[in-house]
FINUSE-536147 format. One record per atom (N, C-alpha, C, O): residue number from 1; chain; x, y, z. Coordinates in steps of 0.05 Angstrom, whole numbers, plus 5000, padded with zeros to 4 digits. Layout:
% residues N
+-----+-------+------+------+------+
|  nr | kette |    X |    Y |    Z |
+-----+-------+------+------+------+
| NUM |     A |    X |    Y |    Z |
...
+-----+-------+------+------+------+
***
This chain:
% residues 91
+-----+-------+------+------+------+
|  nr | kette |    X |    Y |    Z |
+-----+-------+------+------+------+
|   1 |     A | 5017 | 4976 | 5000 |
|   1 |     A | 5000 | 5000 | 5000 |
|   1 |     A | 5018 | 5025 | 5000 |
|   1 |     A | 5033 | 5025 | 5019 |
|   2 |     A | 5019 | 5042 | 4986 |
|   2 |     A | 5027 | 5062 | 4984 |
|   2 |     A | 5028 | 5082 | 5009 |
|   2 |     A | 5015 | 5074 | 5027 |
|   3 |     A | 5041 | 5106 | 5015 |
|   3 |     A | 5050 | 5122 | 5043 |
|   3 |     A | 5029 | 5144 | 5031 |
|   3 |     A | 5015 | 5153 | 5049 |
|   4 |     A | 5025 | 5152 | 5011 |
|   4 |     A | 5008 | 5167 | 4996 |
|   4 |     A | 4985 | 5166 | 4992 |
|   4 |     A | 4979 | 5149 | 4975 |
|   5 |     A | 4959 | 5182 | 5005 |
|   5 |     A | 4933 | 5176 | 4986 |
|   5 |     A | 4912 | 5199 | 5001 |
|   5 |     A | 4910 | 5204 | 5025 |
|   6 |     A | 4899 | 5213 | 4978 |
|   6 |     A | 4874 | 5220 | 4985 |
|   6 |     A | 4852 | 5202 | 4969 |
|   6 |     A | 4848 | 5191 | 4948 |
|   7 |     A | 4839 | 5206 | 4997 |
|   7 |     A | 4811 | 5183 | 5005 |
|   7 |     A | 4784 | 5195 | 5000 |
|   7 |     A | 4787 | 5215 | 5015 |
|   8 |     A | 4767 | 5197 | 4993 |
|   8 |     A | 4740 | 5202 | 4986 |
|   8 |     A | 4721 | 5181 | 5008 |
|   8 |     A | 4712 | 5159 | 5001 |
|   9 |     A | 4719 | 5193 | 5033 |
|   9 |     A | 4696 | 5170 | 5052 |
|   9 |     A | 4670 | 5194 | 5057 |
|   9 |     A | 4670 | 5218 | 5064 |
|  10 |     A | 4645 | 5172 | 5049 |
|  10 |     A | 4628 | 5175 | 5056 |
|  10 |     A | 4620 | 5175 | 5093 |
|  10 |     A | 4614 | 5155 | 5107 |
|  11 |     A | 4623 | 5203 | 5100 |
|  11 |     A | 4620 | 5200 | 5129 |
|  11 |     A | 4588 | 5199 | 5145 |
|  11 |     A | 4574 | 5220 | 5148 |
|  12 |     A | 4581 | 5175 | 5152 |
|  12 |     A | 4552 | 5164 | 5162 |
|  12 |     A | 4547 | 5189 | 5191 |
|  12 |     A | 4561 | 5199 | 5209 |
|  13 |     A | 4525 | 5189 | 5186 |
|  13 |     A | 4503 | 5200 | 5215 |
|  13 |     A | 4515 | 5192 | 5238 |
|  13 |     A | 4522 | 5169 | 5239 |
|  14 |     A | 4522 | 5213 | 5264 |
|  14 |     A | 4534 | 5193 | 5287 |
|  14 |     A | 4562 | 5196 | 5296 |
|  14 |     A | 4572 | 5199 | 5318 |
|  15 |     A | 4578 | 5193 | 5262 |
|  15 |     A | 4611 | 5195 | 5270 |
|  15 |     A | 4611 | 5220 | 5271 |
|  15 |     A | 4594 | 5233 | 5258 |
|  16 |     A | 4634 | 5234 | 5288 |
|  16 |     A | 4651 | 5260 | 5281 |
|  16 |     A | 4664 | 5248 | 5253 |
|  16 |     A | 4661 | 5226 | 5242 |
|  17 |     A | 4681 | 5275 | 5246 |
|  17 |     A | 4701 | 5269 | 5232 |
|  17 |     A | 4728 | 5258 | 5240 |
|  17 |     A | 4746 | 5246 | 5229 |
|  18 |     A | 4723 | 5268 | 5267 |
|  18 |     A | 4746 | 5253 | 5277 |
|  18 |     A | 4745 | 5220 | 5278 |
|  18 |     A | 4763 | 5205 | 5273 |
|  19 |     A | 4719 | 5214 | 5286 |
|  19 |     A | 4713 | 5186 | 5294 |
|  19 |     A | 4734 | 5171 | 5254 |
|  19 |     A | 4752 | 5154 | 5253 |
|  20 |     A | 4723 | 5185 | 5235 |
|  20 |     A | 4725 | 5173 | 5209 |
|  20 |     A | 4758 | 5176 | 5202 |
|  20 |     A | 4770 | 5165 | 5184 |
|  21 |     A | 4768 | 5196 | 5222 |
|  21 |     A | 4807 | 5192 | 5213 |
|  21 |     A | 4819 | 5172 | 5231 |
|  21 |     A | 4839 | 5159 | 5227 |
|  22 |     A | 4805 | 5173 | 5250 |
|  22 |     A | 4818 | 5142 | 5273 |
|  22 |     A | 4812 | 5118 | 5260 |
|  22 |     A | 4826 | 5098 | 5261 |
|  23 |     A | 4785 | 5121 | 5247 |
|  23 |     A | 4780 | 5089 | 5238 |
|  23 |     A | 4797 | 5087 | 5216 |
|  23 |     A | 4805 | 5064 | 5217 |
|  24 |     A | 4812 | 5102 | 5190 |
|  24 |     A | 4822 | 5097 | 5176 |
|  24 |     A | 4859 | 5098 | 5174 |
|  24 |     A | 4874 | 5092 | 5156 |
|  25 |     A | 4865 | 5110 | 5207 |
|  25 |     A | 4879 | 5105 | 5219 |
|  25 |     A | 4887 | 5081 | 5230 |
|  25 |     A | 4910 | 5075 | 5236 |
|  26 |     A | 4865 | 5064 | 5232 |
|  26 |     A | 4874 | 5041 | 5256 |
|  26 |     A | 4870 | 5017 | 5224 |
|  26 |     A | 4883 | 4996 | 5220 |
|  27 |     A | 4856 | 5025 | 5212 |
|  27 |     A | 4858 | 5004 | 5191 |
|  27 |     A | 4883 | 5003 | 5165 |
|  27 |     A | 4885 | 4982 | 5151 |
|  28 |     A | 4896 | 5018 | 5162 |
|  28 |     A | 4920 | 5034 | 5148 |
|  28 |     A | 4943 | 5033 | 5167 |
|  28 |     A | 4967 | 5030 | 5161 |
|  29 |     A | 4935 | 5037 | 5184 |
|  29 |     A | 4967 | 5035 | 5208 |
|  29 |     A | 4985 | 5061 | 5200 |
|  29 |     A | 5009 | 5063 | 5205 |
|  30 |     A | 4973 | 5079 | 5188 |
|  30 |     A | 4988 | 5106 | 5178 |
|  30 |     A | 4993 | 5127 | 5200 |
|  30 |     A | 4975 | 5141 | 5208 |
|  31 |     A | 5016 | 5130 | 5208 |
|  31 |     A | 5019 | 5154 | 5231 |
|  31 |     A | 4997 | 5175 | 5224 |
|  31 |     A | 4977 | 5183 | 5237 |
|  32 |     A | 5009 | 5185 | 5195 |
|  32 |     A | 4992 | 5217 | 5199 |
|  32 |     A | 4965 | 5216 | 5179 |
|  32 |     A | 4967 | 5212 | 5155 |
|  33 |     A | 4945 | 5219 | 5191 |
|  33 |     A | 4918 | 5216 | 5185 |
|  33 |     A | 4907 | 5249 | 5192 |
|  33 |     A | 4909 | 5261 | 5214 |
|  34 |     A | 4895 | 5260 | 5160 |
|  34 |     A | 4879 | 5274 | 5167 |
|  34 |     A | 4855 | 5280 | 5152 |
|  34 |     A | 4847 | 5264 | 5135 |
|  35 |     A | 4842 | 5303 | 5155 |
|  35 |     A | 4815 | 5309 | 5142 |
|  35 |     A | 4810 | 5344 | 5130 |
|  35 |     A | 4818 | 5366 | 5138 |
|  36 |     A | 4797 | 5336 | 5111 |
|  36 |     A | 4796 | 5362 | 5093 |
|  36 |     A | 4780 | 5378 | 5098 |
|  36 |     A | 4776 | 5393 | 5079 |
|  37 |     A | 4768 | 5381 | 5118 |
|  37 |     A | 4748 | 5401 | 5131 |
|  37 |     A | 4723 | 5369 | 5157 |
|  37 |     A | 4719 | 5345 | 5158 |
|  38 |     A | 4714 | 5394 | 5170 |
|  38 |     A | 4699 | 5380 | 5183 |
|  38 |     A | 4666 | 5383 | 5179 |
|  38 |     A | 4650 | 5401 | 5172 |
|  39 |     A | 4664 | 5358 | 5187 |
|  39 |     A | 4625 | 5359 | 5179 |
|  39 |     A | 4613 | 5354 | 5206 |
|  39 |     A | 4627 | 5346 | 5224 |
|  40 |     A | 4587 | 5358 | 5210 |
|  40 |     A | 4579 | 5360 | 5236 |
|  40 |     A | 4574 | 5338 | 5247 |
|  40 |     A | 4587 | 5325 | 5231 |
|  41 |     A | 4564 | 5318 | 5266 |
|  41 |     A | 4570 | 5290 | 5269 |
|  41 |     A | 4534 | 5270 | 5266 |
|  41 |     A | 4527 | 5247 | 5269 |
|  42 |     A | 4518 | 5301 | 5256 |
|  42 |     A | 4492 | 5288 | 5243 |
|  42 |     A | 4485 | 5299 | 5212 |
|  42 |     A | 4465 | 5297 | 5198 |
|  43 |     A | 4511 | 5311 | 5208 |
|  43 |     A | 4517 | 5310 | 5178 |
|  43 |     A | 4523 | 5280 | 5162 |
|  43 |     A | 4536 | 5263 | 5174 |
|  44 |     A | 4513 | 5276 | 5133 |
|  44 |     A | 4528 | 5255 | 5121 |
|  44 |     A | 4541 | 5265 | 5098 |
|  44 |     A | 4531 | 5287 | 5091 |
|  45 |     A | 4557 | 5258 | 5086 |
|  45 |     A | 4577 | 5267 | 5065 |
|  45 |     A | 4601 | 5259 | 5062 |
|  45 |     A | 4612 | 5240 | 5074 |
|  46 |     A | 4613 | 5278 | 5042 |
|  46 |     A | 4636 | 5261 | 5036 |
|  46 |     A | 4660 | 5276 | 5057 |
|  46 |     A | 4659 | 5300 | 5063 |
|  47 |     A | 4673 | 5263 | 5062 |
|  47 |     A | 4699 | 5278 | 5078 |
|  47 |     A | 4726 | 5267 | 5059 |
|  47 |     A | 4732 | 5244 | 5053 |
|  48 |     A | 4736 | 5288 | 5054 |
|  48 |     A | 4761 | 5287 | 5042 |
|  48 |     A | 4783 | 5272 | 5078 |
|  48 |     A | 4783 | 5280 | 5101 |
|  49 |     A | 4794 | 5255 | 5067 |
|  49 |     A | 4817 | 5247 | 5078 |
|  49 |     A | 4844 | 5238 | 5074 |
|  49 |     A | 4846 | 5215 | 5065 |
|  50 |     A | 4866 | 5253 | 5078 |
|  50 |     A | 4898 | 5249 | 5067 |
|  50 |     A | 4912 | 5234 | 5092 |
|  50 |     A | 4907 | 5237 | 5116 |
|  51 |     A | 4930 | 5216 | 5078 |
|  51 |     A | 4951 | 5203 | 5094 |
|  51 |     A | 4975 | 5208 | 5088 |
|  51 |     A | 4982 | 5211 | 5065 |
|  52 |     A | 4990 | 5209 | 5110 |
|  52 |     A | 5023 | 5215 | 5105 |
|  52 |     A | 5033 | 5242 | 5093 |
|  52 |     A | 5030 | 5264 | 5104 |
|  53 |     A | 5045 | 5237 | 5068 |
|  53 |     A | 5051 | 5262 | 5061 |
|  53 |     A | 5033 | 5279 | 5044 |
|  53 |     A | 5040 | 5301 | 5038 |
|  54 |     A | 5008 | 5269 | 5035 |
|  54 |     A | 4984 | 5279 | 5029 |
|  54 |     A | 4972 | 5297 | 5045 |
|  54 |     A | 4960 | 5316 | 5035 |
|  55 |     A | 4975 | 5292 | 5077 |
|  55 |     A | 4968 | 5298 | 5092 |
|  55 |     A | 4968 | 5345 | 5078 |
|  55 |     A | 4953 | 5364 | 5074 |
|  56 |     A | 4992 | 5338 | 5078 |
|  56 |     A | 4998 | 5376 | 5066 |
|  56 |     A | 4977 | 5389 | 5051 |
|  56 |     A | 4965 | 5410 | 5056 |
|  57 |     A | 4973 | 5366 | 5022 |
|  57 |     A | 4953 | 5375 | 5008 |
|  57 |     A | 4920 | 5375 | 5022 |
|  57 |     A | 4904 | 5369 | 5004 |
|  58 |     A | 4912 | 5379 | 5039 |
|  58 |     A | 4890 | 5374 | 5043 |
|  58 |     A | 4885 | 5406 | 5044 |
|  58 |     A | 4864 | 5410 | 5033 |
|  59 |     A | 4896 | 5429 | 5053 |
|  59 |     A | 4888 | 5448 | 5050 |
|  59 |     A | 4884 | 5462 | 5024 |
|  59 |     A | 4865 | 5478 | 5020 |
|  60 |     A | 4899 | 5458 | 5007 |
|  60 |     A | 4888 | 5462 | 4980 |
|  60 |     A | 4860 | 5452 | 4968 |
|  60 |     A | 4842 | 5465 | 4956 |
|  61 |     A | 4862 | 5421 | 4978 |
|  61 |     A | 4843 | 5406 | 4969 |
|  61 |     A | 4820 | 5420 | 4983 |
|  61 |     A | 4801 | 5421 | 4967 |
|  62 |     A | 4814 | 5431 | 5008 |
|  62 |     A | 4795 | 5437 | 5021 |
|  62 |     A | 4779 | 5465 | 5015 |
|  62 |     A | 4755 | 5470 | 5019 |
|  63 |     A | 4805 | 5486 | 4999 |
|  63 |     A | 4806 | 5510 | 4983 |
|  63 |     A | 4780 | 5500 | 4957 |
|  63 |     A | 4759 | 5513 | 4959 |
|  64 |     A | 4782 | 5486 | 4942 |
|  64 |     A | 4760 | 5479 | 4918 |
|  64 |     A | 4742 | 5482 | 4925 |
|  64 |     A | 4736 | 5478 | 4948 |
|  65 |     A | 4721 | 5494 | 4898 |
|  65 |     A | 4687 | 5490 | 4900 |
|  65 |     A | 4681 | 5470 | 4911 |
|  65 |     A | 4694 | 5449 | 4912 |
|  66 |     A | 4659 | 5476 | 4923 |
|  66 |     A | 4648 | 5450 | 4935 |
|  66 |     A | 4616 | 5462 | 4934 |
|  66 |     A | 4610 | 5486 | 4935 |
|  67 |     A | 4597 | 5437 | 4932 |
|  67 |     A | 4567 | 5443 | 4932 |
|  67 |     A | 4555 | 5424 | 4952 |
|  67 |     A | 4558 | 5400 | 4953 |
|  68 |     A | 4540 | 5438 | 4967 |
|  68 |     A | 4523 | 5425 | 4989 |
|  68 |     A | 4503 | 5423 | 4981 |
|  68 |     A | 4498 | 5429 | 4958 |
|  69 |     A | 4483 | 5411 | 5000 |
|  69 |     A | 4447 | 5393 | 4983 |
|  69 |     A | 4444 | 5398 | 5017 |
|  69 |     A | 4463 | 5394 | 5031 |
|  70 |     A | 4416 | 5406 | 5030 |
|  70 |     A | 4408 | 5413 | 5045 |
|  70 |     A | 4373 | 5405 | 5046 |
|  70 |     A | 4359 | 5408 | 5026 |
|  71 |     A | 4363 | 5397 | 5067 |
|  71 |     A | 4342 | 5384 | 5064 |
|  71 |     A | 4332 | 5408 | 5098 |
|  71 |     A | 4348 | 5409 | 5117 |
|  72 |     A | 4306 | 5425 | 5099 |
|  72 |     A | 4305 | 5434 | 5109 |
|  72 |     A | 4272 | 5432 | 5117 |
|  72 |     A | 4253 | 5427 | 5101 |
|  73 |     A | 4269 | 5435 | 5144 |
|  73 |     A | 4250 | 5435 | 5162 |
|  73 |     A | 4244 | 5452 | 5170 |
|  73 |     A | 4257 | 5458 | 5190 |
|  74 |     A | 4216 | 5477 | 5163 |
|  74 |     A | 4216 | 5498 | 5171 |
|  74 |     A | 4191 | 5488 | 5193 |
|  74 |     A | 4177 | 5468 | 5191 |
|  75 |     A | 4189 | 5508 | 5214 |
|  75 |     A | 4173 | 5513 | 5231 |
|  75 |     A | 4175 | 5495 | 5261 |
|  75 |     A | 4157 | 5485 | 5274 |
|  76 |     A | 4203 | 5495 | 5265 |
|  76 |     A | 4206 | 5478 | 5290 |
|  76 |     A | 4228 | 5493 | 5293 |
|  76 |     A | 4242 | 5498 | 5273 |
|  77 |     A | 4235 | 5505 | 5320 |
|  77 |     A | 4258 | 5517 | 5332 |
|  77 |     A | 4264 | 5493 | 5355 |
|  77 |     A | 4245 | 5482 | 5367 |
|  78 |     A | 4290 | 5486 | 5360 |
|  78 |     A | 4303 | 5467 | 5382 |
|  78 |     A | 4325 | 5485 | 5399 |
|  78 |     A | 4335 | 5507 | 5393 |
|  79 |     A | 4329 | 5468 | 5423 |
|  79 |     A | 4342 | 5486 | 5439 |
|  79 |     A | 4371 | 5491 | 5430 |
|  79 |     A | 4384 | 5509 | 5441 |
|  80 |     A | 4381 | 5474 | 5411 |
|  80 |     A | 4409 | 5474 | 5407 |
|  80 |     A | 4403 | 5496 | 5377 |
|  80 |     A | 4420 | 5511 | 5368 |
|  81 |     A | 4386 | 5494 | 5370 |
|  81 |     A | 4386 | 5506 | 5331 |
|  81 |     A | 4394 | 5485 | 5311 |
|  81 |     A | 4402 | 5486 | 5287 |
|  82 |     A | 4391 | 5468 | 5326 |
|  82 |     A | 4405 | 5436 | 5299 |
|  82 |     A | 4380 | 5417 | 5301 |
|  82 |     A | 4357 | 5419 | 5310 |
|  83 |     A | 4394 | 5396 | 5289 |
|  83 |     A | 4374 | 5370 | 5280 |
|  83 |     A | 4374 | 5352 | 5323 |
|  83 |     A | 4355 | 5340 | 5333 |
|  84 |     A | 4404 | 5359 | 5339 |
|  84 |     A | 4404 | 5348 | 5352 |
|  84 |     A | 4383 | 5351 | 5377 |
|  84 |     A | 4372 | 5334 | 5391 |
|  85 |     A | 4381 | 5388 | 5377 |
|  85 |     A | 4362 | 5391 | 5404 |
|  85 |     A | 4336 | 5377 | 5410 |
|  85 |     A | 4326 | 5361 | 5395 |
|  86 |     A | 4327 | 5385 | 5430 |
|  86 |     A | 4294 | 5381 | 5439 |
|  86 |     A | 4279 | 5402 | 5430 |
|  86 |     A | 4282 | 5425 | 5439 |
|  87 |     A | 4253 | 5395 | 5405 |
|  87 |     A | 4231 | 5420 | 5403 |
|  87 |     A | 4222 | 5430 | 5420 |
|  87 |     A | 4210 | 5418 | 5438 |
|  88 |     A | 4224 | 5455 | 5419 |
|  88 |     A | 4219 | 5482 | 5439 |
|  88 |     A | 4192 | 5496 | 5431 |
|  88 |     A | 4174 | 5506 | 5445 |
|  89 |     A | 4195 | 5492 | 5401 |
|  89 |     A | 4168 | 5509 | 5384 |
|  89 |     A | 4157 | 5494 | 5364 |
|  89 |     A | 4169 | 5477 | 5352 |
|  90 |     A | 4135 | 5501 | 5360 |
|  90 |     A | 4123 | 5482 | 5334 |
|  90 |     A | 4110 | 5494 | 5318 |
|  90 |     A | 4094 | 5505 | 5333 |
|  91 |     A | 4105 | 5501 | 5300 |
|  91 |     A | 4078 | 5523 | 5284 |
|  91 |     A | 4074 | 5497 | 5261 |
|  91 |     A | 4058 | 5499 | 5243 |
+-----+-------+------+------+------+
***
């Protein structure tokens, strides 16, 4: 396996991003594991991930267009302002 690689992982509902650089950490055995921006941990998407000496490029990589898709719920306020809190309001 190569010391080199950016990774394209679909990051599931639940994980941080961190949770998704340890797991590809412990399965790779690669000292330096990292990630190209962070997603929220009830976000799903793709997370850019570099190993080793890739690791550098991830800030460039993170610099590119990028397009989000957003699925939205109007008329419920929660105590946090996310998908995680308890409804507070309902209309």
């Amino acid at each position: 396996m190569s010391k080199i690689m950016i990774i394209n992982m679909l990051k599931p509902a639940g994980w941080t991003s961190f949770d998704v650089v340890k797991k590809v950490r412990n399965i790779t055995k690669f000292k330096k594991v990292g990630h190209g921006g962070t997603l929220d941990p009830f976000a799903t998407g793709i997370l850019i991930i570099g190993t080793e000496n890739d690791t550098k490029n991830l800030t460039s990589i993170s610099a590119l267009y990028k397009k989000y898709i957003a699925v939205l719920q109007l008329g419920q306020t929660t105590d946090t302002l996310d998908l995680d809190g308890k409804i507070t309001l309902k209309k």
